[in-house]
KOLPA-466234 format. One record per residue (C-alpha): residue in one letter; y, z, x; residue number from 1. Coordinates in steps of 0.001 Angstrom, whole numbers, plus 524288, in hexadecimal, padded with zeros to 5 digits. Each point is the difference from the previous one (the first is absolute). Layout:
N
<"A", <Y, Z, X>, NUM> ...
This chain:
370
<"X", <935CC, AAF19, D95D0>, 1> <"X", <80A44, 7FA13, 7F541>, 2> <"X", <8097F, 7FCB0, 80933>, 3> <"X", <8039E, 7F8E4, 80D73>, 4> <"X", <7FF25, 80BA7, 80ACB>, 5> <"X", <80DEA, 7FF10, 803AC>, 6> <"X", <802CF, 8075C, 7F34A>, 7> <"X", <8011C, 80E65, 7FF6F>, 8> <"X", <7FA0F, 80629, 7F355>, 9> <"X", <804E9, 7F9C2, 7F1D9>, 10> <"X", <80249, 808CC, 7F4D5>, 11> <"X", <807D4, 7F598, 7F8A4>, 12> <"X", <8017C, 7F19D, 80061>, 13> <"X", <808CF, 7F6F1, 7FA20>, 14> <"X", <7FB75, 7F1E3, 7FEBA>, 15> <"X", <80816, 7F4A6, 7FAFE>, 16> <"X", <7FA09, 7F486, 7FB12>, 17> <"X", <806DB, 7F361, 7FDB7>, 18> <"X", <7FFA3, 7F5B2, 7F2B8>, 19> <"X", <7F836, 7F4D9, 805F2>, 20> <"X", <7F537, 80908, 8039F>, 21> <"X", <7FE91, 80396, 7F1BA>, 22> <"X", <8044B, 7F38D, 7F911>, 23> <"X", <7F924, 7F576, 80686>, 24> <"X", <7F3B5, 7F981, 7FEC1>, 25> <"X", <7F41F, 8093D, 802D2>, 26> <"X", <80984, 80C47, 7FD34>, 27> <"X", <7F706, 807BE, 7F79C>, 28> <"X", <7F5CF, 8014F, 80AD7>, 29> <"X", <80A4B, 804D3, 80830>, 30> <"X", <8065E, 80886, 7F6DE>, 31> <"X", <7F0CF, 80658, 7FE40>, 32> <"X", <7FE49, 801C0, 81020>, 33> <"X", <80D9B, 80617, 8022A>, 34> <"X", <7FD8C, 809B7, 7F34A>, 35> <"X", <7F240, 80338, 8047B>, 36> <"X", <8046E, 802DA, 80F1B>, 37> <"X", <80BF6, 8075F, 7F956>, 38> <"X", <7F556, 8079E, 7F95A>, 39> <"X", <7F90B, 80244, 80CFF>, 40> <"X", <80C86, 805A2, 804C3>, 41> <"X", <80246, 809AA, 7F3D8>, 42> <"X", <7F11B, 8045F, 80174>, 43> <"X", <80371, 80688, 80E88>, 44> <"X", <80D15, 806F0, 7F95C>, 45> <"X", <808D7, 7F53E, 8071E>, 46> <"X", <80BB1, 7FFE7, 7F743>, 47> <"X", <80257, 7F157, 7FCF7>, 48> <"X", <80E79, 7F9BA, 7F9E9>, 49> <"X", <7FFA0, 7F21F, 7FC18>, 50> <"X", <80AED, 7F878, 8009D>, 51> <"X", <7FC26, 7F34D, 7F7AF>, 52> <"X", <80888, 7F36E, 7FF63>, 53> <"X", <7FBC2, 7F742, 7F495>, 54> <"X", <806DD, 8022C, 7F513>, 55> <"X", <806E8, 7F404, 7FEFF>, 56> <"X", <7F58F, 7F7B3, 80410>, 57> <"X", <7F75F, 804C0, 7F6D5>, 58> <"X", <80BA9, 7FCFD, 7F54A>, 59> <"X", <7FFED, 7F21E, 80509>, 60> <"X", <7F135, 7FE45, 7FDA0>, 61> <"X", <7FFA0, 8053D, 7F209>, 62> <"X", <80CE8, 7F6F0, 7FD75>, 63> <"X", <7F88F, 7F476, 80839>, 64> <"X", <80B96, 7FEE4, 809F1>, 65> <"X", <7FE59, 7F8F3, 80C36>, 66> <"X", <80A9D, 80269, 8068D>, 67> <"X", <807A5, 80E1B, 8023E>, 68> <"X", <80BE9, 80133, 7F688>, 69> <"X", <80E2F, 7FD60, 80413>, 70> <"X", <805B9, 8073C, 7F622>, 71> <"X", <80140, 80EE2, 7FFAD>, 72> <"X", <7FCE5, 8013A, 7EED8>, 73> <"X", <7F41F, 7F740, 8052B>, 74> <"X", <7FAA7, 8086F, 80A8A>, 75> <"X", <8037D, 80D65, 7F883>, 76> <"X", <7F79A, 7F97C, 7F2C7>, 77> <"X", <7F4D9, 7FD59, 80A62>, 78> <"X", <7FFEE, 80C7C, 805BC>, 79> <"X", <8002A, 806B4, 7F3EF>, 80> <"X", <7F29B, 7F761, 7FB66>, 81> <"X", <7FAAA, 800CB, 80CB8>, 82> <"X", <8015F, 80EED, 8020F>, 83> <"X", <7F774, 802BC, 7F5B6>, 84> <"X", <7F68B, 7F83A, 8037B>, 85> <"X", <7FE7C, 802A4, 80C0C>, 86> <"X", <80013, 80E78, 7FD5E>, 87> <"X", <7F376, 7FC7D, 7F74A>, 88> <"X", <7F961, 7FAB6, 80939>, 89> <"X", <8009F, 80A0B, 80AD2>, 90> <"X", <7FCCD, 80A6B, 7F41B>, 91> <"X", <7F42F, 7F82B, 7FDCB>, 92> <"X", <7FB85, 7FF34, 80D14>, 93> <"X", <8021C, 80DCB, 8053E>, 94> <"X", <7F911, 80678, 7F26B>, 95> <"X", <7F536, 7F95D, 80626>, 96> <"X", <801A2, 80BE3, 80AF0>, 97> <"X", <805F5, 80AA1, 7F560>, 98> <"X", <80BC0, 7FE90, 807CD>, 99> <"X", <80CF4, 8040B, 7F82D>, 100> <"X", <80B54, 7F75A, 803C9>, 101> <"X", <80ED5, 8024E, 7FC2E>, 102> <"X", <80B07, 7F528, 7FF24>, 103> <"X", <80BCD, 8018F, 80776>, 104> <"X", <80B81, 7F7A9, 7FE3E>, 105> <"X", <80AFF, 80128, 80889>, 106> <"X", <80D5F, 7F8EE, 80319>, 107> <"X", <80784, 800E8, 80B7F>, 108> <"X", <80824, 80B8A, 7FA20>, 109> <"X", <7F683, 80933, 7FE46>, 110> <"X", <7FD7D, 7FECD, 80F62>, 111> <"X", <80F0D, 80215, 80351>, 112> <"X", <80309, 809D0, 7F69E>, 113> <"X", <7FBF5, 80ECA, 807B7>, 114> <"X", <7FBC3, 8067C, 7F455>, 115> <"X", <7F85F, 7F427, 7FA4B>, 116> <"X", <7F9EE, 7FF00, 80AB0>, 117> <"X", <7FB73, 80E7F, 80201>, 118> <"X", <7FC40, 7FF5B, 7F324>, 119> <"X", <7F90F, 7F23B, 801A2>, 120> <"X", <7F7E3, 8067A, 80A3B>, 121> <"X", <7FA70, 80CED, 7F8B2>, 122> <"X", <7FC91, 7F5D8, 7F775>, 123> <"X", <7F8F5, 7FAA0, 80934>, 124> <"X", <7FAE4, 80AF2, 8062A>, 125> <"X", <7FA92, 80528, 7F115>, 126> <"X", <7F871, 7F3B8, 7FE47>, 127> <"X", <7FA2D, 80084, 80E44>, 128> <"X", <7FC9E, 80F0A, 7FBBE>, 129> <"X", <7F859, 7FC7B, 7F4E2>, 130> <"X", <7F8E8, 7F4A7, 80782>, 131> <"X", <8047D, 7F46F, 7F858>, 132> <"X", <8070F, 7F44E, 806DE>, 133> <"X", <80C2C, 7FCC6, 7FDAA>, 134> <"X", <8028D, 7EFC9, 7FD78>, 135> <"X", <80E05, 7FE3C, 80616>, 136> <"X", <808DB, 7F1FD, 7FB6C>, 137> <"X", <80E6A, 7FEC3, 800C2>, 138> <"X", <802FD, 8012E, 7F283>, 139> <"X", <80452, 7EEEE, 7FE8C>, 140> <"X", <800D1, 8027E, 7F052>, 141> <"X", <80D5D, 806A7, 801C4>, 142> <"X", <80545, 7FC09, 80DD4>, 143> <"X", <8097A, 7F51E, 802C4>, 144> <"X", <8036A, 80242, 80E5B>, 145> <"X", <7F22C, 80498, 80203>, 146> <"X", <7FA95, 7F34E, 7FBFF>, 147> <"X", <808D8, 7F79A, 806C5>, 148> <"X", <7FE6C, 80745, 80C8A>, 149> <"X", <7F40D, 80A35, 800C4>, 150> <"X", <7F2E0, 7FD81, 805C1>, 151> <"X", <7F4ED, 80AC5, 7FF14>, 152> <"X", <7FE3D, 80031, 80F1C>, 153> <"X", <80C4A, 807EF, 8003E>, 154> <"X", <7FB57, 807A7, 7F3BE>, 155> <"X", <7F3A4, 80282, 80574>, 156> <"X", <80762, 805BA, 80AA3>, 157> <"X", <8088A, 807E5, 7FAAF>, 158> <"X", <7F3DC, 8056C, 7F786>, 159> <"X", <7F98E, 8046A, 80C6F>, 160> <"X", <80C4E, 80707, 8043B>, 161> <"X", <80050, 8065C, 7F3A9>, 162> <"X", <7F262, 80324, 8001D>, 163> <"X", <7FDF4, 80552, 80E01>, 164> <"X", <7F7E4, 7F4CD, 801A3>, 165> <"X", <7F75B, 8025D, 80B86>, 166> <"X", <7FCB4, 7EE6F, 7FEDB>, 167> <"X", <807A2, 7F671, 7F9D7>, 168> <"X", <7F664, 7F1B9, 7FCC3>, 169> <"X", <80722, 7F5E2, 7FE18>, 170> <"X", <7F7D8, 7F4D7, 7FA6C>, 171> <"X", <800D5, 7F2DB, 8029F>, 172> <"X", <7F8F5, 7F379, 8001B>, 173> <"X", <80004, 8003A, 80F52>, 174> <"X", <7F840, 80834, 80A49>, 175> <"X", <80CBA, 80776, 80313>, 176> <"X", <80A5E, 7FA7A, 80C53>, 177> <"X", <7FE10, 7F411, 807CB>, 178> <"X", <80881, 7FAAB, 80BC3>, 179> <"X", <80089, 7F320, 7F7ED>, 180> <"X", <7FE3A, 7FCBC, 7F17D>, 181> <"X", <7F13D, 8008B, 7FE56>, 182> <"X", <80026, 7F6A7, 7F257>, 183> <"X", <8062D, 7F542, 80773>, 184> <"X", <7FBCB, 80296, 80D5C>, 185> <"X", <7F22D, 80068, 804ED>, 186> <"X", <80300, 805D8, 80E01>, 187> <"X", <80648, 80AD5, 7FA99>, 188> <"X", <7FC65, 80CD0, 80663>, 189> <"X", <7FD58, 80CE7, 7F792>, 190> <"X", <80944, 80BC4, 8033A>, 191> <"X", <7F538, 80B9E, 7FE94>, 192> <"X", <80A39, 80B2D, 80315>, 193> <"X", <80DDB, 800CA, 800E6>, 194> <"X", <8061A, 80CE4, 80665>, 195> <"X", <80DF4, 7FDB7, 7FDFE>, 196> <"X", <8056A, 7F641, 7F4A0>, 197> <"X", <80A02, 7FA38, 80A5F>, 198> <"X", <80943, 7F438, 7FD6D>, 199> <"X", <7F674, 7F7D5, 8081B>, 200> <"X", <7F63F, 80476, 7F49C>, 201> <"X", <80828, 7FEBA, 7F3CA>, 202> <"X", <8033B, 7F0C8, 805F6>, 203> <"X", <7F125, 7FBC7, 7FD18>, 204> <"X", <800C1, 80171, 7F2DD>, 205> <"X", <7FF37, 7F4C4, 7F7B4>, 206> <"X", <8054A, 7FF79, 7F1AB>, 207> <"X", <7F4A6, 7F93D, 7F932>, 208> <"X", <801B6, 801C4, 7F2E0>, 209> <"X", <7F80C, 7FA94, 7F2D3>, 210> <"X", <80407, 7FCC2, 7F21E>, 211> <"X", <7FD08, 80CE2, 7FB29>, 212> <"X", <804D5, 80A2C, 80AD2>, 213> <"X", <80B62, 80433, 80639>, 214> <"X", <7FD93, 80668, 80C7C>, 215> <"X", <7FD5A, 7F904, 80D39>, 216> <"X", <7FAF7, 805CE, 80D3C>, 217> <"X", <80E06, 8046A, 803D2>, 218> <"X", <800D2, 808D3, 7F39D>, 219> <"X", <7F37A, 80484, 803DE>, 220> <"X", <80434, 80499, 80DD0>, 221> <"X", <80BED, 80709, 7FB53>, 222> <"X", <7F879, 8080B, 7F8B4>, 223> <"X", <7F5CD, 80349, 80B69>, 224> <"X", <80C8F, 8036B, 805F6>, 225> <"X", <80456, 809F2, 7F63B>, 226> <"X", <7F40D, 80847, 7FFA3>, 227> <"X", <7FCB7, 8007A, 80CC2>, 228> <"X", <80C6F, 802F2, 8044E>, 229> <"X", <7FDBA, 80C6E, 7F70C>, 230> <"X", <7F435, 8001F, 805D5>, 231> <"X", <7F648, 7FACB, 7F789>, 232> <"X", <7F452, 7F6BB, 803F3>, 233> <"X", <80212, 7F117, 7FBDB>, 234> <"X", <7F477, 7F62F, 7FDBA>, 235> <"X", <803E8, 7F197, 7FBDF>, 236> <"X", <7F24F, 7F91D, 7FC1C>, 237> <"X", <7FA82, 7F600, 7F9DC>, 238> <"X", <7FB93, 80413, 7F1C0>, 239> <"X", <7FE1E, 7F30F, 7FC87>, 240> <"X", <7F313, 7FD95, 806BF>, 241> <"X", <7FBC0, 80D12, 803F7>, 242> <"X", <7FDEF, 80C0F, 7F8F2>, 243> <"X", <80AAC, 80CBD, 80222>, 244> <"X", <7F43F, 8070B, 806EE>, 245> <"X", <7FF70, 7F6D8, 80B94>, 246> <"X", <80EAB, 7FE40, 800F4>, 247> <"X", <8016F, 80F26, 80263>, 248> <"X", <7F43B, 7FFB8, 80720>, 249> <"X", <80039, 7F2C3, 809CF>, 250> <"X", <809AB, 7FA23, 806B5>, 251> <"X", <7FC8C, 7F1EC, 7FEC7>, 252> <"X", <80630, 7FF77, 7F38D>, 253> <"X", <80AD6, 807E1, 800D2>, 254> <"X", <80AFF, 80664, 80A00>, 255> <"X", <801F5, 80D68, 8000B>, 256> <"X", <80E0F, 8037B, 80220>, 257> <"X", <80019, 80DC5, 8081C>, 258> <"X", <80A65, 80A71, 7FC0D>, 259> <"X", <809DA, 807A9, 80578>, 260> <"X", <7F9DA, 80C62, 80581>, 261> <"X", <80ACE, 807D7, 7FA0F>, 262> <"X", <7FFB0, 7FFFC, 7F0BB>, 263> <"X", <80C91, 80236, 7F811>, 264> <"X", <800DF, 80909, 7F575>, 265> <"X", <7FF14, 7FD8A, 7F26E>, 266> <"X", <80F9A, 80063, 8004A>, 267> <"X", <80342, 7F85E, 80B07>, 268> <"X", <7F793, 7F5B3, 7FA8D>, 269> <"X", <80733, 7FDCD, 7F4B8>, 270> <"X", <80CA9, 8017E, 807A4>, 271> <"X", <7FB1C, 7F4D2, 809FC>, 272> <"X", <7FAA2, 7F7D5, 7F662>, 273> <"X", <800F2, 801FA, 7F0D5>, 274> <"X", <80E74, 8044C, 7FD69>, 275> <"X", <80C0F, 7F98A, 7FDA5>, 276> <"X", <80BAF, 805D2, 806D9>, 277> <"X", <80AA5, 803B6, 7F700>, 278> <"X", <80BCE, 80146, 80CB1>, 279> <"X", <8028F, 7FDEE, 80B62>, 280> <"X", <807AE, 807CE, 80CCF>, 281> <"X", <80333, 7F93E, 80C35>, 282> <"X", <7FEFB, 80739, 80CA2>, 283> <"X", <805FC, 801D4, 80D55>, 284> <"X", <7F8AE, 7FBBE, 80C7B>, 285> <"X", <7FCCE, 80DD2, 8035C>, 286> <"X", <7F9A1, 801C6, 7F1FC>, 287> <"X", <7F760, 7F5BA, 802CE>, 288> <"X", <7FB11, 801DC, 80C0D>, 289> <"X", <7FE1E, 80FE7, 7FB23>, 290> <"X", <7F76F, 7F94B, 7F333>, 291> <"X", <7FBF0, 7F474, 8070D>, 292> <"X", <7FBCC, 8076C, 80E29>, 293> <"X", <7FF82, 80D4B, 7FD3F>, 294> <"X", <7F9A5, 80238, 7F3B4>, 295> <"X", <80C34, 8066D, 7FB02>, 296> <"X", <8037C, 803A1, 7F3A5>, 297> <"X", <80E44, 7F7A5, 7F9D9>, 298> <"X", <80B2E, 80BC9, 80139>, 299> <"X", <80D68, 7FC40, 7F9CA>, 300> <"X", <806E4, 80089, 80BED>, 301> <"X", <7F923, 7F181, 8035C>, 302> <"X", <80340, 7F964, 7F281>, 303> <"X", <80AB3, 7F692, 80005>, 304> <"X", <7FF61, 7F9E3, 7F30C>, 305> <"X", <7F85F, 802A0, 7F1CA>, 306> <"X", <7FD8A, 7F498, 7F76C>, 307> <"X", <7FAEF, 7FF9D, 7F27A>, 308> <"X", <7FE63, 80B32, 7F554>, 309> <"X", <7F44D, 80A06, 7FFC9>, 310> <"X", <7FC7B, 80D24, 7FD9A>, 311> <"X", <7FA76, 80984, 8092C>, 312> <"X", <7F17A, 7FCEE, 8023F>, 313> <"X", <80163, 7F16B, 7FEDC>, 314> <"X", <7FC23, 7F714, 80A57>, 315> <"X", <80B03, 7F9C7, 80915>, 316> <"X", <7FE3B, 7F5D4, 80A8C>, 317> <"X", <8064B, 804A6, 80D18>, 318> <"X", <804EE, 7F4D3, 807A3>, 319> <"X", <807AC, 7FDF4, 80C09>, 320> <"X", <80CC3, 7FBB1, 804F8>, 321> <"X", <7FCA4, 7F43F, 8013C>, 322> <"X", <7FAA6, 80107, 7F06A>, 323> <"X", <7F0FA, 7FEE6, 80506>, 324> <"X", <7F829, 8093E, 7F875>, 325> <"X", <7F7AB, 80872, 80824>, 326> <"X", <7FBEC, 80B06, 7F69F>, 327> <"X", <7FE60, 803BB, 7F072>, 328> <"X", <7FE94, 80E56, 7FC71>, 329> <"X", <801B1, 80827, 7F446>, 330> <"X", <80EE1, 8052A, 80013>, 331> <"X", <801B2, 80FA9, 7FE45>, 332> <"X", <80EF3, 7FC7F, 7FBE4>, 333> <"X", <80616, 7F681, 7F3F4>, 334> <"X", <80765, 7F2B2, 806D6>, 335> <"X", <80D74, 8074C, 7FC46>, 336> <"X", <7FD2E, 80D22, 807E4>, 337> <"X", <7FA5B, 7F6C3, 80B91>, 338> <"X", <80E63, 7F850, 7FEA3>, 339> <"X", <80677, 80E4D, 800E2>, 340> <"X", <7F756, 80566, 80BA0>, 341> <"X", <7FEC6, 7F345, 80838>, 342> <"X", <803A2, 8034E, 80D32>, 343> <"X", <800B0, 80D96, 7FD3A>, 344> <"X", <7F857, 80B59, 80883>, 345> <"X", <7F650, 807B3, 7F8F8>, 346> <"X", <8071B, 80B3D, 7FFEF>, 347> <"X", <80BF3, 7F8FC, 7F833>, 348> <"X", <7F6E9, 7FD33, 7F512>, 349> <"X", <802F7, 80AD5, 7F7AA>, 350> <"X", <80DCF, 7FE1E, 8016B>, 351> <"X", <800D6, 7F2B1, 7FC0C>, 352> <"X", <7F5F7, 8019E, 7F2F6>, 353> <"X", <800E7, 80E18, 7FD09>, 354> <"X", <7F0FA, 80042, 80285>, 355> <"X", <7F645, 7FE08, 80A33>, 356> <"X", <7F0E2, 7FD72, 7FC14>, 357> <"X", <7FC68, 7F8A9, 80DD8>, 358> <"X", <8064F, 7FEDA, 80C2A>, 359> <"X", <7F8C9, 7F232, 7FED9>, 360> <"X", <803EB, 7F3CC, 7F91E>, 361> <"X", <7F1D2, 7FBBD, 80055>, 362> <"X", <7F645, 807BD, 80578>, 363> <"X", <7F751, 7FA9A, 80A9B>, 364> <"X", <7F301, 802D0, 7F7BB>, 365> <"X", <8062B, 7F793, 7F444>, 366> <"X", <80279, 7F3E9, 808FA>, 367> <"X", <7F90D, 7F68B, 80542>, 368> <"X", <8044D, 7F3F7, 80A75>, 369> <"X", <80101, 7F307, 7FBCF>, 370> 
């Protein structure tokens, strides 16, 4: 057995793996473990995505920095060293196996764009096909925003979204979630399993951070949160001290995060999680309750107010009177027709555009609740 028993079958797996794991002291030994149980993985056709942290890091080291840059010309030069380095050393170590691996880059806008990101994941999906691995970093080089902001636990996410994921790993230098920090702490208790990420949950995280990383345990919850709301299995484990095959395996140094049972479509993923909303139309009480309650689908005749500019097929925010958002969806109309239509029956559609296409605004299967 590869993995704990509360985990259905795994065709692919995502697993992120964070800079001090591969930067500090004794990181080639680990590097070798984590390639050689990836390897183990590949040999019984589990599709594997890594999501590697690093680059930076590795860019300090080769420029003998001690401390993480301030500067955003300073961290882009260091990514840009460190990138290729640390691409040569996983090539090194997974020839070792004859295992192909392919670098992916991304920013933030390839994962909001629709197209890009269709297109992102065929590309994906090719490089799966052919049985290499694809080696997944925010792409630091070229982003501002993404530097100054971005942490690969949220990458690694959205990656497993994109992917179908059936695990996301998250890597860390801790055995997973404990009730109290467990590097200043000795009582603190080990969370083994965690059914629903609840605020009571998301309130024991603590936001250790190093010199050369970004992300803290709270980064690390939110994205458990995003793929197993789209129900996707979430392990947080220590790949510090232990080796990925017991971390997916045992639970003493990990937590498995347990999914929703229902899992969202490759669409409603990127609605809920990946796309920017270009609009937005306030609705009446009866509207919400319909969307909120019902399940409905948004009809013009609950719309009080359109904000923004878009085209048909864009993604709006729907939000309340009260202007609480409760819903995004893909809109079937531009922002001027919804201005023209808003409060309108279906049936008066026509004869305000001179066209009807939907008797929706958005369509129940292109939304999803906030």
């Amino acid at each position: 057995m590869l993995f704990r028993k509360e985990i259905e079958k795994v065709k692919t797996i995502v697993i992120k793996i964070g800079s001090r794991i591969l930067t500090a002291d004794g990181y080639k030994q680990r590097l070798s473990h984590l390639v050689e149980d990836i390897a183990e993985l590949h040999k019984h056709d589990i599709r594997v995505i890594l999501v590697s942290s690093g680059a930076i890091a590795h860019g300090m080291n080769v420029l003998k920095m001690q401390k993480r840059p301030t500067t955003i010309p300073l961290k882009q030069a260091c990514a840009a060293i460190g990138q290729n380095k640390l691409m040569q050393i996983y090539d090194q170590q997974f020839s070792k196996y004859s295992i192909v691996i392919g670098q992916v880059l991304l920013t933030w806008d390839d994962l909001k764009s629709k197209k890009r990101y269709l297109n992102l994941r065929n590309t994906f999906f090719q490089l799966l096909d052919h049985k290499s691995i694809p080696i997944v970093n925010e792409n630091d080089s070229v982003g501002v925003e993404e530097i100054r902001f971005g942490n690969n636990d949220i990458l690694g996410a959205q990656v497993a979204l994109l992917a179908q994921a059936d695990v996301f790993v998250n890597l860390t230098d801790v055995g997973g979630l404990y009730d109290k920090n467990p590097h200043t702490d000795k009582t603190a208790r080990h969370i083994p399993v965690v059914s629903q990420l609840s605020s009571t949950i998301h309130q024991l995280a603590s936001e250790k951070k190093s010199e050369i990383s970004v992300g803290g345990m709270s980064t690390k919850l939110k994205a458990a949160e995003i793929v197993t709301r789209a129900g996707i299995y979430s392990i947080i484990g220590d790949g510090y001290d232990q080796r990925i095959r017991d971390v997916i395996l045992h639970q003493y140094c990990a937590t498995l995060f347990l999914p929703s049972k229902k899992r969202m479509s490759s669409l409603r993923r990127w609605i809920a999680f990946s796309g920017t909303s270009a609009g937005k139309v306030t609705v009446d009480a009866g509207a919400a309750d319909a969307i909120l309650k019902m399940g409905k689908s948004l009809l013009p005749a609950g719309i009080k107010r359109c904000d923004g500019t878009f085209k048909s097929g864009d993604m709006v925010q729907i939000c309340n009177e009260q202007n609480q958002p409760i819903a995004k969806g893909l809109a079937n109309y531009t922002a001027d027709e919804i201005s023209l239509i808003a409060g309108c029956k279906t049936g008066q559609i026509m004869e305000k555009l001179g066209h009807k296409s939907f008797d929706e605004v958005i369509h129940r299967d292109n939304m999803v609740l906030i």
